[in-house]
Short mmCIF file of the C-alpha atoms (twelve columns), coordinates in Angstrom:
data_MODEL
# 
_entry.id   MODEL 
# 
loop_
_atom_site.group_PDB 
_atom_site.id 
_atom_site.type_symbol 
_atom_site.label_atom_id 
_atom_site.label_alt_id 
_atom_site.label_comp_id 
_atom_site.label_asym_id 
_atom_site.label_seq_id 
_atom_site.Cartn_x 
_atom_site.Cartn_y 
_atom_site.Cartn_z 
_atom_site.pdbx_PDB_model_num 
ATOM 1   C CA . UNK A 1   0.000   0.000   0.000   1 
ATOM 2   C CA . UNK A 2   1.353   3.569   -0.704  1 
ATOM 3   C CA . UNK A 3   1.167   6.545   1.601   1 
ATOM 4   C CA . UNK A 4   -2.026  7.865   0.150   1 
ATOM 5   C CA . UNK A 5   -3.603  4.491   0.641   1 
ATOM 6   C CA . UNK A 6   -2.457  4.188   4.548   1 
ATOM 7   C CA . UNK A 7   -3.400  7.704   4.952   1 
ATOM 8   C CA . UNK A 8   -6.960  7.196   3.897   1 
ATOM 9   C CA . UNK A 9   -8.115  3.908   5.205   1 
ATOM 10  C CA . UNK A 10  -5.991  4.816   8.824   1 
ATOM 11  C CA . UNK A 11  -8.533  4.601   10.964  1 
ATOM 12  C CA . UNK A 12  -10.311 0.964   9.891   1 
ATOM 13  C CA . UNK A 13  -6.789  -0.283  9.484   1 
ATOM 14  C CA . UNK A 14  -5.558  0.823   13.308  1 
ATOM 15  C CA . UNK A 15  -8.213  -1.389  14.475  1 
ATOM 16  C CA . UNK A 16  -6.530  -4.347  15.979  1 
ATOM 17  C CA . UNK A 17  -8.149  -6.827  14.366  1 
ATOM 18  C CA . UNK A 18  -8.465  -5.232  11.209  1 
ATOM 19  C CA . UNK A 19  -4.735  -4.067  10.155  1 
ATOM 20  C CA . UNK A 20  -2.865  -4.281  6.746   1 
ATOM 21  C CA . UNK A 21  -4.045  -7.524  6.170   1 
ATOM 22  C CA . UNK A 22  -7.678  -6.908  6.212   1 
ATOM 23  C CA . UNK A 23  -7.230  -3.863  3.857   1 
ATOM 24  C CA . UNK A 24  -5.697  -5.620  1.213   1 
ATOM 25  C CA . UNK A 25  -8.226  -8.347  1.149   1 
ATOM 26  C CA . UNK A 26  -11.044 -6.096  0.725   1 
ATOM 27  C CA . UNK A 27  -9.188  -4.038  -2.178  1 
ATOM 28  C CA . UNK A 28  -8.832  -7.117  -3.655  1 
ATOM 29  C CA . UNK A 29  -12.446 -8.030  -2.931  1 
ATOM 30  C CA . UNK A 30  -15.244 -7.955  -6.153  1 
ATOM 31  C CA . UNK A 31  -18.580 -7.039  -4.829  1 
ATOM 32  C CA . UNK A 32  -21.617 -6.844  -6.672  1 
ATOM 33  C CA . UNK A 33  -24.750 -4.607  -5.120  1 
ATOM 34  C CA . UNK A 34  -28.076 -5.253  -6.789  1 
ATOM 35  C CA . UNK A 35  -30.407 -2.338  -6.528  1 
ATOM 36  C CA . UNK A 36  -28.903 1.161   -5.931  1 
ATOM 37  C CA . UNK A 37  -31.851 2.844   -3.904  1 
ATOM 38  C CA . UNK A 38  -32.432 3.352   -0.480  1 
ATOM 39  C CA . UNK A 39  -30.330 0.654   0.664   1 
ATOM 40  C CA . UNK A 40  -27.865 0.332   -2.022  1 
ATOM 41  C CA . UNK A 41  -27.232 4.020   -1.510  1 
ATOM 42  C CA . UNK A 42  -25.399 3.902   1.825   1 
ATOM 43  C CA . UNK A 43  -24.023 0.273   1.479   1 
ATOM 44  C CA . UNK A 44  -22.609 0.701   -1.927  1 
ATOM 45  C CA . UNK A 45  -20.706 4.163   -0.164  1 
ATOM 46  C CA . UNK A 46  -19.759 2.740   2.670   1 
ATOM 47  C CA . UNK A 47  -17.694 -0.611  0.477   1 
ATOM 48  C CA . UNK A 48  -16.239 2.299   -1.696  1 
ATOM 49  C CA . UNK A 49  -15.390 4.784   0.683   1 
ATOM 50  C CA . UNK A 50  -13.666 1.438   3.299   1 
ATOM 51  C CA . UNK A 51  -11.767 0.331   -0.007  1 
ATOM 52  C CA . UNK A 52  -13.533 -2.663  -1.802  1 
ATOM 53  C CA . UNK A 53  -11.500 -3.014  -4.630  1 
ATOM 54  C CA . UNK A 54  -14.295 -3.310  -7.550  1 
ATOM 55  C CA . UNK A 55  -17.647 -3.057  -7.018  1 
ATOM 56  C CA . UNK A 56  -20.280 -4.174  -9.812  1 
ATOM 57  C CA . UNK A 57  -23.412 -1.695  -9.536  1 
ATOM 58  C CA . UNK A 58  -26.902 -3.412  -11.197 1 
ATOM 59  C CA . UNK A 59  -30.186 -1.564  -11.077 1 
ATOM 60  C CA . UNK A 60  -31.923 -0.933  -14.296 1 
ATOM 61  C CA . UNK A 61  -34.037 1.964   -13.021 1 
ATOM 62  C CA . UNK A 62  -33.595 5.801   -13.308 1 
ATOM 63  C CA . UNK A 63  -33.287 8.829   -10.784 1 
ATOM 64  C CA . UNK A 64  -36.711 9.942   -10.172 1 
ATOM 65  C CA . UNK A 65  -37.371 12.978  -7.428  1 
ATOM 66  C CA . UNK A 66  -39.740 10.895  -5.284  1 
ATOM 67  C CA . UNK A 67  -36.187 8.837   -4.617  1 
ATOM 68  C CA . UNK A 68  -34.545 11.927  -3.223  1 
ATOM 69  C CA . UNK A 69  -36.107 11.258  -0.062  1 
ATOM 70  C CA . UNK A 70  -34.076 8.759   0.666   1 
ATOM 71  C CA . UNK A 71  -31.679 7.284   -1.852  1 
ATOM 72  C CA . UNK A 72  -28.404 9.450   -0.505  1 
ATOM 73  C CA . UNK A 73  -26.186 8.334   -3.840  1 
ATOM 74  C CA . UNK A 74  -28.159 10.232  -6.059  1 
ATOM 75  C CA . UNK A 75  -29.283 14.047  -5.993  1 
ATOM 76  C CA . UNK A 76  -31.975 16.446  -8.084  1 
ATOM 77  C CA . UNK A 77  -29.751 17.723  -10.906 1 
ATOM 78  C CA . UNK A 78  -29.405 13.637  -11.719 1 
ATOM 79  C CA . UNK A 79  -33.026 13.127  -11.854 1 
ATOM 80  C CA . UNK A 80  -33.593 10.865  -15.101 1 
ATOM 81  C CA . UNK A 81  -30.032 9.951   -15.300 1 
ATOM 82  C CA . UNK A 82  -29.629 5.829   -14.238 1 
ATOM 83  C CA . UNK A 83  -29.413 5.076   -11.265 1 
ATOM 84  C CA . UNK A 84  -26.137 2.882   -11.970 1 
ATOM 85  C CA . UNK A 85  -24.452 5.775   -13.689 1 
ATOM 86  C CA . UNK A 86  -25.367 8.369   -10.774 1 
ATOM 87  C CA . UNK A 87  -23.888 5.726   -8.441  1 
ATOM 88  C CA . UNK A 88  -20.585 5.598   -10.363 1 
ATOM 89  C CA . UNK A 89  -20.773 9.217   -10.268 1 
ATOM 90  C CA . UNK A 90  -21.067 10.029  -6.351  1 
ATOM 91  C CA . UNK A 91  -18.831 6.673   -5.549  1 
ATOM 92  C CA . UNK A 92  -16.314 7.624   -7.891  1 
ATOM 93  C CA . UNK A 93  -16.176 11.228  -5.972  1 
ATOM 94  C CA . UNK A 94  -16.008 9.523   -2.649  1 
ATOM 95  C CA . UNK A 95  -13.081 6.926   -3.577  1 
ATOM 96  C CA . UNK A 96  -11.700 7.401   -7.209  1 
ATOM 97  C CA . UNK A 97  -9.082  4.019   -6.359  1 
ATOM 98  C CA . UNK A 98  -12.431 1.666   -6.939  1 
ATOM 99  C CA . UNK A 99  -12.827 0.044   -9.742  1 
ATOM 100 C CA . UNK A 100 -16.610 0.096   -11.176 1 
ATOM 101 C CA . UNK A 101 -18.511 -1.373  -13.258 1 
ATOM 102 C CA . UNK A 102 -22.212 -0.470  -13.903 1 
ATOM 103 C CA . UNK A 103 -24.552 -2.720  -15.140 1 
ATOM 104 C CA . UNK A 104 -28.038 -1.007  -16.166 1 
ATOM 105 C CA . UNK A 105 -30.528 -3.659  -16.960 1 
ATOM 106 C CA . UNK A 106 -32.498 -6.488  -15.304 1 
ATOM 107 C CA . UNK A 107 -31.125 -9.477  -13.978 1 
ATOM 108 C CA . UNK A 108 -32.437 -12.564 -15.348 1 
ATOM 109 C CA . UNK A 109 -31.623 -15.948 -13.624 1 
ATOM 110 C CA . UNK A 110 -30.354 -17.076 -17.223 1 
ATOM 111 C CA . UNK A 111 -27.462 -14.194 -16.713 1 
ATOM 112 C CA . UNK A 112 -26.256 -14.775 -13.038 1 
ATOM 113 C CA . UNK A 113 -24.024 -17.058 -13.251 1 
ATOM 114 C CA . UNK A 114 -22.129 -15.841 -15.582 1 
ATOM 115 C CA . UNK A 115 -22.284 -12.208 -13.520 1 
ATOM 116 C CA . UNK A 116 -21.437 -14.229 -10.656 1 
ATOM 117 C CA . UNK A 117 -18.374 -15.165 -11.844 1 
ATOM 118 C CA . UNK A 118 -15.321 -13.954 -9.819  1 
ATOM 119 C CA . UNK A 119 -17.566 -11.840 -7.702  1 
ATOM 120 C CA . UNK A 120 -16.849 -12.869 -4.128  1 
ATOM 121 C CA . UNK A 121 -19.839 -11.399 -2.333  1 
ATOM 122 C CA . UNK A 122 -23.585 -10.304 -3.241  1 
ATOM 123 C CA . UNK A 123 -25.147 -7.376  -1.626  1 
ATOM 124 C CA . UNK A 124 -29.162 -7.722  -2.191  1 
ATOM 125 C CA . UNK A 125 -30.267 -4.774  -1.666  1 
ATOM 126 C CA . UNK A 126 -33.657 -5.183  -4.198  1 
ATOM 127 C CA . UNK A 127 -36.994 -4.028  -3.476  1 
ATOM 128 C CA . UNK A 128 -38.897 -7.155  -4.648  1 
ATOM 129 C CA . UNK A 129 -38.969 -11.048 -3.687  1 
ATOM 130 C CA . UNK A 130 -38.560 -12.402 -7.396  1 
ATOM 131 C CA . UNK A 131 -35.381 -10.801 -7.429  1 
ATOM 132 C CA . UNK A 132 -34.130 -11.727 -4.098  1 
ATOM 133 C CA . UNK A 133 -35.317 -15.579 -4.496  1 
ATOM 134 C CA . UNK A 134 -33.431 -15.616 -8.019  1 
ATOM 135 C CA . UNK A 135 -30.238 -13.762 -6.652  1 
ATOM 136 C CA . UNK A 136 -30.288 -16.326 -3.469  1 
ATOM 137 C CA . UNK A 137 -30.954 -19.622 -5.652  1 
ATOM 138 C CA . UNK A 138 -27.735 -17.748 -7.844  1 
ATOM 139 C CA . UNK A 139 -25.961 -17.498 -4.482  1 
ATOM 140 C CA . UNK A 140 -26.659 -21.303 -3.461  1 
ATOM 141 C CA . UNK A 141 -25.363 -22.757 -6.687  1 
ATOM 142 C CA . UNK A 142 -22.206 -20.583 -6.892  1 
ATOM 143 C CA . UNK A 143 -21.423 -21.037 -2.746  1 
ATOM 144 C CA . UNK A 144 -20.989 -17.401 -2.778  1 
ATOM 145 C CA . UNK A 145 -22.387 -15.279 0.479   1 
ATOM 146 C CA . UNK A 146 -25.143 -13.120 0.223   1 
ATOM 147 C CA . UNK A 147 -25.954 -10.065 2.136   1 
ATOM 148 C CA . UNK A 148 -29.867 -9.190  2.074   1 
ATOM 149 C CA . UNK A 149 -32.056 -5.882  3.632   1 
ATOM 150 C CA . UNK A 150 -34.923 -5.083  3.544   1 
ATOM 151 C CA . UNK A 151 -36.833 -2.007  4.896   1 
ATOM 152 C CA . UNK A 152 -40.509 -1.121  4.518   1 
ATOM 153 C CA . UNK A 153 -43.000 1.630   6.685   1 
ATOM 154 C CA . UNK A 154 -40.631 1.864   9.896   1 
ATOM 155 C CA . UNK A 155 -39.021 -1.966  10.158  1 
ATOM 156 C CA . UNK A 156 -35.827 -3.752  8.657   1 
ATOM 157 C CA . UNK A 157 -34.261 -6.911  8.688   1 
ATOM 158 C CA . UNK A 158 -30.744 -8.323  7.524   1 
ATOM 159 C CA . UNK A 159 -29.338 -11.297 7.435   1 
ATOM 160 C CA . UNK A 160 -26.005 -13.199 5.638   1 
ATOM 161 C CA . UNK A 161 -26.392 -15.960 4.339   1 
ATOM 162 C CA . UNK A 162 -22.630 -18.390 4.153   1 
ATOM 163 C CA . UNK A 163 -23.775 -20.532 0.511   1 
ATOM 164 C CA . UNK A 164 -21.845 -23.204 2.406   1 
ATOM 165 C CA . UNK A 165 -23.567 -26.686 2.508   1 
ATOM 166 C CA . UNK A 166 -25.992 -26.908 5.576   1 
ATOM 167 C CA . UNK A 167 -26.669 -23.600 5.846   1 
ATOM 168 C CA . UNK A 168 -29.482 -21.879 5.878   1 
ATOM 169 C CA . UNK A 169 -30.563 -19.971 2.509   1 
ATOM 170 C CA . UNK A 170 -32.710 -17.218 2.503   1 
ATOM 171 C CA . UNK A 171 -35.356 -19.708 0.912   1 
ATOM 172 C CA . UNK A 172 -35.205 -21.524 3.982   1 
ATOM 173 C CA . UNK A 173 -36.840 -17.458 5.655   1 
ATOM 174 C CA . UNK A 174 -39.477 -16.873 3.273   1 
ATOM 175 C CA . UNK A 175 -41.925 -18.793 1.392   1 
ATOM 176 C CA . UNK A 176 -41.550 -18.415 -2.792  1 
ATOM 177 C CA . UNK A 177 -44.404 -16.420 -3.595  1 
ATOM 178 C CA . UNK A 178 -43.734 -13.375 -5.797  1 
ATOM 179 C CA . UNK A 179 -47.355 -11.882 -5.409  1 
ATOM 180 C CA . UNK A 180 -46.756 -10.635 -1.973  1 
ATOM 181 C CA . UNK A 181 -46.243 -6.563  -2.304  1 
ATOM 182 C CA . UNK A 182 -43.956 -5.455  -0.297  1 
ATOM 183 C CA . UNK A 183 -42.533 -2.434  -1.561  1 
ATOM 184 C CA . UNK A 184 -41.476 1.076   -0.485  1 
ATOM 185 C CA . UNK A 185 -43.782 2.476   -3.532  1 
ATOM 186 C CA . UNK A 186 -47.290 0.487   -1.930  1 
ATOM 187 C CA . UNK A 187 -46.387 1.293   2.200   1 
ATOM 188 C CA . UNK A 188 -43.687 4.121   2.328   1 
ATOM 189 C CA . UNK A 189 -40.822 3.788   4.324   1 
ATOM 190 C CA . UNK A 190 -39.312 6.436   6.924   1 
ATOM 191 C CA . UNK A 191 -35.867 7.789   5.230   1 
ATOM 192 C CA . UNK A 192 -33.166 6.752   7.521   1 
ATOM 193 C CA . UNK A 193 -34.595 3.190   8.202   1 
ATOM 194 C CA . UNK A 194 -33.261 2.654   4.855   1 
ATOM 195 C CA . UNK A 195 -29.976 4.245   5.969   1 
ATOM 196 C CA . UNK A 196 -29.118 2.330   8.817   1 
ATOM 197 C CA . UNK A 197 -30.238 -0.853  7.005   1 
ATOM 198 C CA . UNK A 198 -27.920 -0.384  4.344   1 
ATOM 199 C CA . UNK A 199 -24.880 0.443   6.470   1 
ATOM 200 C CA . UNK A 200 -25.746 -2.858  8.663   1 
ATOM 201 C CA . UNK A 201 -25.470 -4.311  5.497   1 
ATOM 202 C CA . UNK A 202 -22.136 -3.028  4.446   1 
ATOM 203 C CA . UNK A 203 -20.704 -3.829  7.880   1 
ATOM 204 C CA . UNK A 204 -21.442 -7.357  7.309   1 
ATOM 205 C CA . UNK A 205 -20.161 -7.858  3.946   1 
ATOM 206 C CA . UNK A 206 -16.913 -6.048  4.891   1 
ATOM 207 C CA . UNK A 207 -17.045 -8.665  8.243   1 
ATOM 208 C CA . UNK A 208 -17.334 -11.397 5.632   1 
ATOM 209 C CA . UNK A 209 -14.482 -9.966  3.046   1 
ATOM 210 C CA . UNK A 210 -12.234 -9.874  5.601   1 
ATOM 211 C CA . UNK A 211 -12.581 -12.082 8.436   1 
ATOM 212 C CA . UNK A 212 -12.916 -10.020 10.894  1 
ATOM 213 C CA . UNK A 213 -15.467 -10.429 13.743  1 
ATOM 214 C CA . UNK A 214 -18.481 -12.912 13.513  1 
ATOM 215 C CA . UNK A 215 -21.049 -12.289 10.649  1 
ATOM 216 C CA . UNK A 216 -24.835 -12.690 10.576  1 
ATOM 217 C CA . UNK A 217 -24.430 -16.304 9.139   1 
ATOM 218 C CA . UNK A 218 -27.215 -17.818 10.949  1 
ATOM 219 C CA . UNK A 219 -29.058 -15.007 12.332  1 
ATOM 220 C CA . UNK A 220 -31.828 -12.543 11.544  1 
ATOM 221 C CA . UNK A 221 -31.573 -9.501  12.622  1 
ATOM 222 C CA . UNK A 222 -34.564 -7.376  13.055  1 
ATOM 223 C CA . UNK A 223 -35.486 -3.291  13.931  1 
ATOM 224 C CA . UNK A 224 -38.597 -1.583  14.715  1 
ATOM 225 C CA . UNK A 225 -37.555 1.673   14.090  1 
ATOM 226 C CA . UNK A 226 -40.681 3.146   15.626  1 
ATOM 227 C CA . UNK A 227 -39.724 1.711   19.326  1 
ATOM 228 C CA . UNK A 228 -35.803 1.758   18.387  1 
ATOM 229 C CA . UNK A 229 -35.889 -1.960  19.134  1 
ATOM 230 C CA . UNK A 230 -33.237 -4.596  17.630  1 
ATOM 231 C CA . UNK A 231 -34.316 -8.425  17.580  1 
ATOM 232 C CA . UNK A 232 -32.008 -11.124 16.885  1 
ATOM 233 C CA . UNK A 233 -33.428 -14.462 15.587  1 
ATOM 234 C CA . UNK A 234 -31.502 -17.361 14.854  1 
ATOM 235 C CA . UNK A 235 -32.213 -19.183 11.483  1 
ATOM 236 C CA . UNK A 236 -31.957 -22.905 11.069  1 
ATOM 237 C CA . UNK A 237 -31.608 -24.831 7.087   1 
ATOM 238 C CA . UNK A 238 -34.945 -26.154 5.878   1 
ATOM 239 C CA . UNK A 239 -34.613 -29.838 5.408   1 
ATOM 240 C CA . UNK A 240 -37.436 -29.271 2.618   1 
ATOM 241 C CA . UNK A 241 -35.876 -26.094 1.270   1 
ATOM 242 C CA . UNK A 242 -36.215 -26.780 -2.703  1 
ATOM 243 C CA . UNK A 243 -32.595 -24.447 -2.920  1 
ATOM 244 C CA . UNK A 244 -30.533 -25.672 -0.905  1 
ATOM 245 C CA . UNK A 245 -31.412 -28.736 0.996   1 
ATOM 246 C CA . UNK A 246 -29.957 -31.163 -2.009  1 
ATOM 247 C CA . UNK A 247 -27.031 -30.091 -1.768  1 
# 
């Protein structure tokens, strides 16, 4: 690492169990983040401004000012613009040493494995289940962790999920129906929720990158943001799970 490098990641690498070593696994780390709204927003800022080395940005979607609310990457004189393009804009501003690549179309399940490829890490940061069931079931059959959010009215959830064998999946969680509306557009959502959702979620997928502490793997981690209240559940495989359980 040069001086420049030392100088601006000081602070996570003075952390004693973080160091050198740590830093130059995540800049050699390939993460892709799948929706760049309110959650993708802080987690995809929070991997580029800590150092991920190359981060793949997906969302097919454009700025629109109803986002502005609470989708921090993106600002009003980008309304229109896609979303993946104002994300390399602001994260290239924050850390200009990360590599991106934007991808600005929808992900079929045909086309994941191939995107999967040499990515190390998913962040799921969509806003619907088809997409989260197809990116986990992706996930499963690559052995590559996931790390999903979701955030909706005032409540959030995250969870990491290993893609080792006889672990849970995030099939195992929900049930596979793709009718169920859950979306910020139908309920609303309050505009930090998203915030500290996200940044959970980039804490955990730097944990994961690196080694360092003990991820979600297992665990389901829950806020009511109207009472300020964090749950922790723990999350056991499905032995009936149609994505995992053969394997």
């Amino acid at each position: 690492m040069n001086d420049d490098q030392l100088l601006r990641y000081s602070r996570q690498i003075m952390l004693p169990a973080f160091g050198i070593e740590a830093q130059e696994r995540l800049a050699a780390s390939r993460v892709l983040v799948v929706g760049l709204g309110g959650l993708g927003s802080p987690a995809a800022m929070y991997l580029a401004t800590a150092g991920v080395g190359h981060l793949l940005l997906a969302d097919f979607d454009a700025v629109d000012l109803s986002n502005l609310q609470r989708q921090i990457l993106h600002t009003s004189d980008r309304i229109g613009m896609p979303k993946a393009d104002s994300a390399r804009i602001a994260l290239q501003a924050l850390n200009p040493e990360v590599r991106l690549t934007c991808i600005k179309r929808s992900l079929t399940e045909e086309q994941l494995p191939q995107l999967l490829a040499g990515v190390d890490l998913v962040v799921d940061a969509s806003d619907n289940f088809p997409t989260r069931f197809a990116l986990n079931r992706a996930c499963v059959a690559a052995r590559i962790p996931l790390v999903s959010g979701a955030a909706i009215r005032m409540e959030g959830q995250v969870a990491a999920f290993s893609g080792h064998a006889g672990a849970p999946c995030y099939r195992c969680l929900y049930p596979d129906d793709g009718s169920i509306d859950e979306t910020c557009t139908a309920n609303g959502v309050l505009a930090p929720l998203v915030g500290i959702i996200g940044s959970v979620q980039a804490a955990e997928a730097i944990k994961i990158l690196t080694g360092v502490g003990q991820p979600l793997f297992g665990r389901l981690l829950l806020l009511d943001a109207a009472r300020m209240e964090w749950r922790s559940l723990t999350l056991h495989a499905d032995p009936e799970c149609p994505v995992c359980s053969g394997r």
